[in-house]
ZAMARGU-4260 file (C-alpha; in steps of 0.2 Angstrom, whole numbers, plus 5000, padded with zeros to 4 digits):
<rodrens>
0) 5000/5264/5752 | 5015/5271/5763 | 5019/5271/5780 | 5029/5281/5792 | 5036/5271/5806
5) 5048/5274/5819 | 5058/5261/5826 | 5057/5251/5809 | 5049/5235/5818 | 5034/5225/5815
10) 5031/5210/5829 | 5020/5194/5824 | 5017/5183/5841 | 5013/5165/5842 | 4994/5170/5838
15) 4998/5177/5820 | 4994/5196/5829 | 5003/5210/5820 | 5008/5224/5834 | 5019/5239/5827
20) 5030/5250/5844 | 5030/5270/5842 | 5017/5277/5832 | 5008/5272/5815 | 5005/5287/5801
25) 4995/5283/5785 | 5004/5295/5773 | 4995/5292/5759 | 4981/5276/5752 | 4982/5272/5733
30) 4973/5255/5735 | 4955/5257/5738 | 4954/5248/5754 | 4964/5244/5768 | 4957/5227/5778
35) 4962/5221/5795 | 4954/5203/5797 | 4949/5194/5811 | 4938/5208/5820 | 4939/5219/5803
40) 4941/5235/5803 | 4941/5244/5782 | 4947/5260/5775 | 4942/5266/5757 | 4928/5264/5747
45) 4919/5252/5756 | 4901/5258/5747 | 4897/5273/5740 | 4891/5283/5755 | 4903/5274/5768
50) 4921/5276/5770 | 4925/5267/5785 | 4920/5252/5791 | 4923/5241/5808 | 4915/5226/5810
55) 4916/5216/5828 | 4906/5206/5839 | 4917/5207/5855 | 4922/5226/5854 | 4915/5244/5850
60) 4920/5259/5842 | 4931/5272/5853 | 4931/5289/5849 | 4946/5302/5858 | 4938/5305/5878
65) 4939/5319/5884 | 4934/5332/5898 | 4924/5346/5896 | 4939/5358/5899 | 4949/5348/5885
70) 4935/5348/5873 | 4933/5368/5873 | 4951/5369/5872 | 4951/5364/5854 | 4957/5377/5841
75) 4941/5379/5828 | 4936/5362/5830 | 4929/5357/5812 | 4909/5354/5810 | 4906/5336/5814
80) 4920/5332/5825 | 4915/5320/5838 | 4923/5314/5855 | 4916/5308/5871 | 4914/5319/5885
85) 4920/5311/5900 | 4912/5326/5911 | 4896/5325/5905 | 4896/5306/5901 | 4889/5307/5882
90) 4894/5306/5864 | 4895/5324/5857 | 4899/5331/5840 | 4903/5349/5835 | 4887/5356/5824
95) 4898/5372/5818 | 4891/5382/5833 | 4891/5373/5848 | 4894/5353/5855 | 4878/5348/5856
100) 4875/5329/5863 | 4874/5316/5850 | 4853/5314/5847 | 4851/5331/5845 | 4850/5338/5863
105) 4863/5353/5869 | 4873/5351/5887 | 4868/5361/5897 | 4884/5372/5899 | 4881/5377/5882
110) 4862/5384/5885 | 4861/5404/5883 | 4845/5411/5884 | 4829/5416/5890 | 4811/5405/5894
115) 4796/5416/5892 | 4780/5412/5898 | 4762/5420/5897 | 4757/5429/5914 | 4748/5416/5923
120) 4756/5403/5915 | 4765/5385/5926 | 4782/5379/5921 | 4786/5362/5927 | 4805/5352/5925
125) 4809/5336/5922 | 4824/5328/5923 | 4828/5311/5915 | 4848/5304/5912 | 4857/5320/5902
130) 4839/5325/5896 | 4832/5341/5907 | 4813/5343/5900 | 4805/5362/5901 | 4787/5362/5900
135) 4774/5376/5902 | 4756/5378/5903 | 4744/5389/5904 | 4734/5391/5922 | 4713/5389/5919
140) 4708/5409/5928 | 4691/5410/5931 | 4681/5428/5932 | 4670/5431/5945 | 4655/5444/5947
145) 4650/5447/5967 | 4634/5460/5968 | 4632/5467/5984 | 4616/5476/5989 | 4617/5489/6003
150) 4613/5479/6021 | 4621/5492/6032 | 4638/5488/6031 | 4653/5496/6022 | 4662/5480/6022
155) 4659/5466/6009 | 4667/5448/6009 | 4670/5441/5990 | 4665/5423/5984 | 4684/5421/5982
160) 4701/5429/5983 | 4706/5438/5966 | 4723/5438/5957 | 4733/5452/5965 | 4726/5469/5958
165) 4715/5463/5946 | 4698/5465/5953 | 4686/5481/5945 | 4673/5488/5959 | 4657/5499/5955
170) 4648/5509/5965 | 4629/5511/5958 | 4639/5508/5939 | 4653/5520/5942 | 4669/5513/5946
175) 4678/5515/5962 | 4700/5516/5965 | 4709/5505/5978 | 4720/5512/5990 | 4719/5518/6009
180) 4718/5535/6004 | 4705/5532/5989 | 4688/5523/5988 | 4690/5507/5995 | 4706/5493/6003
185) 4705/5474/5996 | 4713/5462/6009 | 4710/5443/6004 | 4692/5441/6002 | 4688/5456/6012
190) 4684/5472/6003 | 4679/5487/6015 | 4674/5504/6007 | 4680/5521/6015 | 4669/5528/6028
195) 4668/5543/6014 | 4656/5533/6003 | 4641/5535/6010 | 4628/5518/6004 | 4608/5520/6006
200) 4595/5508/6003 | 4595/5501/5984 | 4615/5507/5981 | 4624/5490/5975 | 4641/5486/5971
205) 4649/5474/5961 | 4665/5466/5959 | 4673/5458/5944 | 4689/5449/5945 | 4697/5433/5940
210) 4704/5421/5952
</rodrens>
């Protein structure tokens, strides 16, 4: 193994611990391990899946911290590459597309898309820590069928009020248009046929909607 070291000093205090000023460079390792003892920190074949290993009951592994701004200010960051957001305040690691938080879920800065839901369909968001959860489910419709016989009245109230434009009205089986200028006008539960149609005894109408 060979070293690069400016300054050309290695310090030993009273406690036996080895400090080294400037920067340290590991050239090149033709042993198979490089041990620290004490809190132990190995490099080299340690098994054979595991290259590094750092062993401590009093310390934890710090990987390089950074901002959001410096993250994305790497140059083609290699797949893998992990830091700690300072930003976001989660490990993160670069899966070849995106940095995605460590455990599999995407910051939310790095989301592009679209949600799509089914017409009549409820969305509902829960945050928890880093972890915003999108869920959605389907609304329970219910159809309805209102029959009207004729009592003298071109105006009917409904058993409910229906989706917005989704009702079907007939008149003696044929079916009638909405609209002010048409056959009939639908406000709430409210439906009042134009003074045009003219209803006699037996003449029914029916309503079919969901609501």
């Amino acid at each position: 193994m060979s070293y690069l070291i400016p300054e050309q000093k290695l310090f030993v205090d009273a406690s036996g611990d080895v400090s080294i000023p400037g920067h340290l460079t590991v050239e090149s390792i033709s042993a198979t391990s490089l041990s620290v003892t004490g809190d132990i920190t190995t490099i080299g074949n340690i098994t054979t899946t595991g290259a590094i290993s750092s062993t401590s009951t009093t310390t934890g592994f710090l990987p390089p911290v950074l901002t959001t701004s410096q993250r994305n200010a790497i140059v083609f960051p290699v797949t893998g590459l992990e830091i700690f957001n300072s930003t976001t305040n989660q490990p993160e690691f670069y899966n070849g597309s995106i940095w995605a938080a460590v455990g599999g879920v995407s910051t939310l800065n790095t989301l592009v898309g679209a949600i799509t839901l089914a017409a009549g369909s409820n969305i509902s968001i829960t945050p928890s820590g880093n972890i915003l959860t999108i869920s959605a489910t389907a609304s329970v419709v219910t159809y309805q069928q209102d029959l009207f016989p004729w009592v003298g009245s071109n105006v009917f109230t409904l058993s409910f009020t229906p989706i917005s434009n989704s009702q079907i009205v007939f008149f003696n089986g044929l079916g009638l248009v909405s609209g002010a200028s048409h056959d009939y006008v639908l406000s709430g539960t409210t439906l009042t046929l134009n003074a045009g149609i003219i209803l006699k005894a037996g003449d029914q109408i029916l309503v079919v909607y969901p609501h």
